[in-house]
C-alpha positions in Angstrom: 237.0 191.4 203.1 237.7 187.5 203.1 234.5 185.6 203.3 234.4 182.5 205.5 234.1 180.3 202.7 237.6 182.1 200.7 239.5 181.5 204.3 238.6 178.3 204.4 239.5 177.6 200.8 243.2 179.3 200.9 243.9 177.3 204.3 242.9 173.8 202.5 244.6 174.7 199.4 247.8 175.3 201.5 248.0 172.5 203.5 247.6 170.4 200.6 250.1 171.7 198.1 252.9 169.6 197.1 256.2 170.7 198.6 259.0 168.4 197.4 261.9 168.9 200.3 264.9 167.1 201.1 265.5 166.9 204.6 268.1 164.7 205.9 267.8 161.6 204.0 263.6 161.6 204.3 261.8 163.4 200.9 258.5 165.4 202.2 256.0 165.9 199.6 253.1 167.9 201.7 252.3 169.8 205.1 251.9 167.4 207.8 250.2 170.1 210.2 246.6 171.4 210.8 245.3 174.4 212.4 242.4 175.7 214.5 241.2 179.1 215.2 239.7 180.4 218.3 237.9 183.6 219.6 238.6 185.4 222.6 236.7 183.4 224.7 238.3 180.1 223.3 235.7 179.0 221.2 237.0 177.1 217.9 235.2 179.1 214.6 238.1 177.3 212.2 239.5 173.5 212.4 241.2 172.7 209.4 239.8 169.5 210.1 236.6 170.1 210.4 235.8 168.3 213.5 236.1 170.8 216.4 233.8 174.1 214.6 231.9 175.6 217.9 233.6 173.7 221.0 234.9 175.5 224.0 239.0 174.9 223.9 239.4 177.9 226.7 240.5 175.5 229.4 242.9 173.5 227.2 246.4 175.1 227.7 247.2 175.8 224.4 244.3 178.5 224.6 244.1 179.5 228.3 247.5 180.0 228.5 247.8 182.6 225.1 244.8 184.0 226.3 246.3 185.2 229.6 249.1 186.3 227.4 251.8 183.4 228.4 253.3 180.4 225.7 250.6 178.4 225.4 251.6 174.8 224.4 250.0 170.9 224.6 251.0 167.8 224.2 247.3 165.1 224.1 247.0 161.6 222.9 244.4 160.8 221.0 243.9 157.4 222.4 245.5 156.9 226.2 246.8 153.6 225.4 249.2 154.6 222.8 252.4 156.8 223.8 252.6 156.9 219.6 249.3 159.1 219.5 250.3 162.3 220.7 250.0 165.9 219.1 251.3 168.4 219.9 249.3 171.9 219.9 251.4 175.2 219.8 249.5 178.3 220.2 250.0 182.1 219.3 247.7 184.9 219.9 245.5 187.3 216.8 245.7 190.6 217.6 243.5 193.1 216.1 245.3 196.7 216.8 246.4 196.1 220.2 243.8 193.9 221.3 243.7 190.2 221.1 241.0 188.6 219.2 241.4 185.3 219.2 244.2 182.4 219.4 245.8 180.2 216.2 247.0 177.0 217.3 249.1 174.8 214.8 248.7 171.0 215.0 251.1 168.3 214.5 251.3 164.7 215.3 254.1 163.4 217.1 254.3 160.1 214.8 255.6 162.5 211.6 258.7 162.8 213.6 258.9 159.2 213.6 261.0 158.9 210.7 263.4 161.6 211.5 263.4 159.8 214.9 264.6 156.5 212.7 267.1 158.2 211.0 268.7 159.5 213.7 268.5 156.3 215.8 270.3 154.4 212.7 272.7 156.9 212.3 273.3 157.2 215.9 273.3 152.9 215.5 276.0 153.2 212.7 278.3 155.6 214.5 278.4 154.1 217.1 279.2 150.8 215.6 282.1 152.8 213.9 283.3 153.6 217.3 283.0 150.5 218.7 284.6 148.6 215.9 287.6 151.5 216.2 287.9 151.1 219.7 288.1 147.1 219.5 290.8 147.9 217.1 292.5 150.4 218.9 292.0 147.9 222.0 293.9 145.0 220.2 296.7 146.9 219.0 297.0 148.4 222.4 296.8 144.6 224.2 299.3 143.4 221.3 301.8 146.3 221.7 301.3 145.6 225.8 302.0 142.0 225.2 304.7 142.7 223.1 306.6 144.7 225.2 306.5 142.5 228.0 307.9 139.8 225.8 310.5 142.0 224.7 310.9 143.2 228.9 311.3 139.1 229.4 313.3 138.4 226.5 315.8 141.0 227.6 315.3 139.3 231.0 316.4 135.6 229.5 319.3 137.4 227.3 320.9 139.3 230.1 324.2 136.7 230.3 325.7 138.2 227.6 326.5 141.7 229.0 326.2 143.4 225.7 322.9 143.2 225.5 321.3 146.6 224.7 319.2 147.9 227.7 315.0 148.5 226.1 313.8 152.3 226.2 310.0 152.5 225.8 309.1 155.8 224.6 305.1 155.4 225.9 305.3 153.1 228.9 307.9 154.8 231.0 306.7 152.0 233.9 308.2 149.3 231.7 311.2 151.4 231.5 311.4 151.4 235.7 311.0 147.5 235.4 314.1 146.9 232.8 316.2 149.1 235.0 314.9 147.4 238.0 315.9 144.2 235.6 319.3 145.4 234.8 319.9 146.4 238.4 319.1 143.5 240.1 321.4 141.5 237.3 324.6 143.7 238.0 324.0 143.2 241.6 323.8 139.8 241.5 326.5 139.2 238.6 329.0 141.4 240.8 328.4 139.5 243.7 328.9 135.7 241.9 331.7 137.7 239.4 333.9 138.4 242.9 333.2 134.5 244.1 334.7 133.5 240.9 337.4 135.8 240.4 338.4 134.9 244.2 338.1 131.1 244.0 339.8 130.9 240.1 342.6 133.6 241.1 343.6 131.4 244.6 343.8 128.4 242.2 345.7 129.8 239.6 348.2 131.5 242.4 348.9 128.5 244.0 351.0 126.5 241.3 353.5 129.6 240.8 353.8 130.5 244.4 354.4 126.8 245.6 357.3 126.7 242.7 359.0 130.7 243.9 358.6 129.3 247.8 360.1 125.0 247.1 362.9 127.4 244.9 363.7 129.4 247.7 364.1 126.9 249.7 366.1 125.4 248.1 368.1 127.8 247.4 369.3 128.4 251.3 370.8 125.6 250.9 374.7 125.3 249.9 374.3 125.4 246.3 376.8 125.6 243.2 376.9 128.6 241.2 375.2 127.2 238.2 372.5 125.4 240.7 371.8 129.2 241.9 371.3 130.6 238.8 368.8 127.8 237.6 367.0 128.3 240.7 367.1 132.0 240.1 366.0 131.7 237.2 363.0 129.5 238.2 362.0 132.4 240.4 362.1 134.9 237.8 360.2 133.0 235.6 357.3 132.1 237.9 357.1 135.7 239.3 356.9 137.0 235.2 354.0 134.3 234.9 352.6 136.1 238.5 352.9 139.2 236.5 351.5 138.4 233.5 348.5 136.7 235.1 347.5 139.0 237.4 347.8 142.3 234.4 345.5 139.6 232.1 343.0 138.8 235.2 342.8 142.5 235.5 342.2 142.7 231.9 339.9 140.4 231.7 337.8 142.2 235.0 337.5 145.4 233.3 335.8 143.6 230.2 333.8 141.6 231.6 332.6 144.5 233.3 332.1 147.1 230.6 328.4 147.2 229.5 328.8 149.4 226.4 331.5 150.3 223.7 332.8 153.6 223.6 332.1 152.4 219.5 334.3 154.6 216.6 334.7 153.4 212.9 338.3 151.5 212.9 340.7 151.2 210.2 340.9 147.1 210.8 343.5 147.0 207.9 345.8 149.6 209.3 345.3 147.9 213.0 346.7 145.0 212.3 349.6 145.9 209.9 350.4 148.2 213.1 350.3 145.0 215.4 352.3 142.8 212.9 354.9 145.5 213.2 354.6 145.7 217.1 355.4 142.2 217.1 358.8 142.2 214.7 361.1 141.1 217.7 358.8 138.4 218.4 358.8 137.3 214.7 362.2 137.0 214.3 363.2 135.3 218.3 361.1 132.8 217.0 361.9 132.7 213.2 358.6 132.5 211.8 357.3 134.1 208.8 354.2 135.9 208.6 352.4 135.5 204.9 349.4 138.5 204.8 346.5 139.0 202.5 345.0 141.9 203.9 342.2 143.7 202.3 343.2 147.5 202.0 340.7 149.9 203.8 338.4 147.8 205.9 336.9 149.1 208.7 334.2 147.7 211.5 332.4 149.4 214.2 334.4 148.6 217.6 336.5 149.8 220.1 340.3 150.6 219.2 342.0 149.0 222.3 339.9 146.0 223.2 340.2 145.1 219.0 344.0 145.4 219.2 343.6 142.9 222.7 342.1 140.4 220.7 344.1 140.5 217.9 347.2 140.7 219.7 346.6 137.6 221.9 345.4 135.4 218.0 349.0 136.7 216.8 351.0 135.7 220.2 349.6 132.2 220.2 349.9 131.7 216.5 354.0 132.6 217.2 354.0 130.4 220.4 353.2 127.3 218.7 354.5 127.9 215.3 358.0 126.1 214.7 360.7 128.1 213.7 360.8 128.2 209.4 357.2 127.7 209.5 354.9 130.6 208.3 352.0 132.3 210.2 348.8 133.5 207.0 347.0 136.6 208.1 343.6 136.6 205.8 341.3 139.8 205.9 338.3 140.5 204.1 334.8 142.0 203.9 331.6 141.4 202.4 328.0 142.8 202.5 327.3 140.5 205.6 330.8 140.6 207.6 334.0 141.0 207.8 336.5 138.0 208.3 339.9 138.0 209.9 341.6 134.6 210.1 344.9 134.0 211.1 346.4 130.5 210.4 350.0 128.7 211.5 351.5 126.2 210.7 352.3 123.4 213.5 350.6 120.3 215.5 347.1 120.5 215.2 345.3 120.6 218.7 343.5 117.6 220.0 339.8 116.3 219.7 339.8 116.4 223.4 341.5 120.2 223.3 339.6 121.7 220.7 336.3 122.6 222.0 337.9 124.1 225.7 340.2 126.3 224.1 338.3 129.3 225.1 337.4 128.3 229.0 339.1 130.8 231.6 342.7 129.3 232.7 342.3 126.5 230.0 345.9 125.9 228.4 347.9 123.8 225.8 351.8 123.5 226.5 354.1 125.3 223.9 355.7 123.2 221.7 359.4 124.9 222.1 359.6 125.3 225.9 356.4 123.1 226.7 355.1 125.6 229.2 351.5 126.6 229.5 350.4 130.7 229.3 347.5 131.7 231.8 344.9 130.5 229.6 343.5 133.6 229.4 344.5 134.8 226.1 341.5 133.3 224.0 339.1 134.0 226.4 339.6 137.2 226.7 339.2 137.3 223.0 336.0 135.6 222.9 335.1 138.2 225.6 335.8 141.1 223.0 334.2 139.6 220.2 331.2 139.0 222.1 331.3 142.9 223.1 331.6 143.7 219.3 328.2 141.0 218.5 330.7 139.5 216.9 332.1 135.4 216.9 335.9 133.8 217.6 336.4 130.4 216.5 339.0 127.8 216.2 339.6 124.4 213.8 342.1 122.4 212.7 343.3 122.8 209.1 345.3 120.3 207.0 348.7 121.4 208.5 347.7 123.9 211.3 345.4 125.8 213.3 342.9 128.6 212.1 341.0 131.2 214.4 338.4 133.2 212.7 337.3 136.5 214.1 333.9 137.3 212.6 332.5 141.3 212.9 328.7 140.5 211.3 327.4 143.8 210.2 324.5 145.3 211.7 
């Protein structure tokens, strides 16, 4: 049998052994807990502590509850002002066969969770300033990519007179997508409706000039005329309705380009193109008696649309012939480089005038021809400034030393 005295012994010796254990980041050295032990009736025979030997505990609910065979637990401050003071008492019942003998009840102050308590507030602490200083970032880059976005949304906005421009596509913020098709919409609507003003008030002007020359012809010619008279006037007509014509197929040209919002875009043999074109145009060549000089890189190609290309082109070459004189020679340049590709075409002839040179490319703007000092549509150019402008490309003109030079640029993308 265990004497009093032994019991008493062993329980000290445990509760002051050193126990080195990690637990979290805190190092405990020793048992932070006491015990007392009651009889049956809840009167203390054992306190670890020695203060409690002999006092009735049987109405505090650590006892009187394991007595009546229930969890018995407490939680009681040892001084009423402090909320740091409590202990907490959990109880479990001796049992002797099947009859219990008495209650254990372990002892613990709160205040030796304290510095688990701290841990886990500064962790808690330090997460959550992880979070937060994530979330501010995520917030930023989410208010940067928003502001972006809306300055890209109002940059297209203030870049929507050239027609080419690329329509956005946002891939998160499908309500941005709504407002640059809203964007775009409204723009066509509003560009069809000042395009048809335009087209009607510049067409009437342009009609006017040929039509009052066919109807004062016409006229004229119901009156009693001599042969050669009839055939001038004739001839008038004819001429006038060819400039109707030719107006009228350019204007509708012109319409279609304006209108188109996107290339149908294929890799094009430029060299080929235009060694194609200069053969299109051997009649012309040789009515006029002009001869074409060529340096033309071999197997240069751009990005572009086939037709409107050869359009441009076309128009460069028939204006170079125009107001070359006969003798005279027409350069064809071609070539490439990392940045661009270049196609200049130079004649030789009357330079154009200061006043001239920087209205070349306005709708209906014209210069007469040398040979039969009539004016074209004053189209031609424009349209090829159109077609440029649909390939992000540039058309320009100058004055050379015993010419004219227009550049087509094609800047690579």
């Amino acid at each position: 049998a265990v004497t009093q005295a032994d019991f008493e012994k062993n329980i000290k010796q445990v509760l002051n052994r050193k126990i080195p254990a990690q637990i979290w980041d805190y190092q405990k050295t020793q048992i932070s807990q006491h015990l007392y032990i009651t009889n049956d009736k809840g009167i203390v025979i054992f306190d670890s502590r020695g203060i409690a030997v002999g006092q009735d505990y049987s109405r505090w609910n650590d006892v009187y509850l394991t007595l009546q065979g229930r969890y018995g637990v407490r939680t009681t401050r040892t001084n009423p002002e402090d909320e740091n003071s409590s202990v907490m008492y959990v109880a479990a019942p001796i049992y002797d066969s099947q009859r219990m003998i008495g209650v254990v009840t372990l002892i613990k102050e709160n205040k030796m969770m304290l510095p688990f308590i701290e841990q886990a507030q500064q962790k808690m602490y330090q997460r959550g300033m992880v979070v937060l200083i994530i979330s501010l970032i995520l917030s930023a880059l989410v208010a940067w990519w928003l502001r972006h976005a809306i300055f890209l949304v109002a940059q297209y906005a203030r870049q929507l007179a050239p027609k080419q421009q690329q329509p956005l596509h946002f891939w998160a913020a499908k309500e941005l997508n709504t407002l640059v098709d809203s964007i775009n919409n409204m723009r066509q609507e509003l560009e069809g409706k000042n395009y048809i003003e335009r087209y009607v008030h510049t067409l009437t002007h342009e009609l006017k000039s040929p039509l009052t020359a066919i109807k004062a012809s016409a006229e004229i010619l119901q009156d009693s005329l001599s042969t050669q008279e009839r055939q001038q006037f004739s001839h008038n007509i004819m001429a006038q309705t060819d400039k109707l014509q030719l107006l009228i197929e350019r204007l509708l040209l012109l319409a279609r380009l304006e209108q188109q919002q996107q290339l149908q875009s294929q890799v094009i043999d430029l060299s080929a193109l235009i060694q194609r074109i200069i053969e299109q145009k051997q009649a012309q060549i040789q009515q006029h008696q002009v001869l074409i000089n060529q340096n033309i890189a071999q197997g240069v190609t751009v990005l572009g649309e086939a037709f409107w290309l050869e359009q441009a082109i076309s128009n460069v070459l028939d204006n170079a012939i125009d107001f070359t004189p006969p003798h005279h020679n027409i350069s064809i340049h071609l070539s490439q480089s990392a940045q661009q590709t270049l196609l200049s075409i130079s004649n030789q002839g009357q330079a154009i005038p200061e006043y001239a040179l920087s209205r070349v490319f306005e709708r209906y703007y014209s210069l007469p021809r040398p040979n039969s000092h009539h004016k074209s549509t004053g189209l031609g150019l424009t349209l090829v400034q159109e077609v440029m402008s649909l390939h992000h490309g540039q058309a320009s003109i100058a004055n050379t030393n015993d010419g004219v030079c227009v550049s087509l640029v094609f800047f690579h993308h």
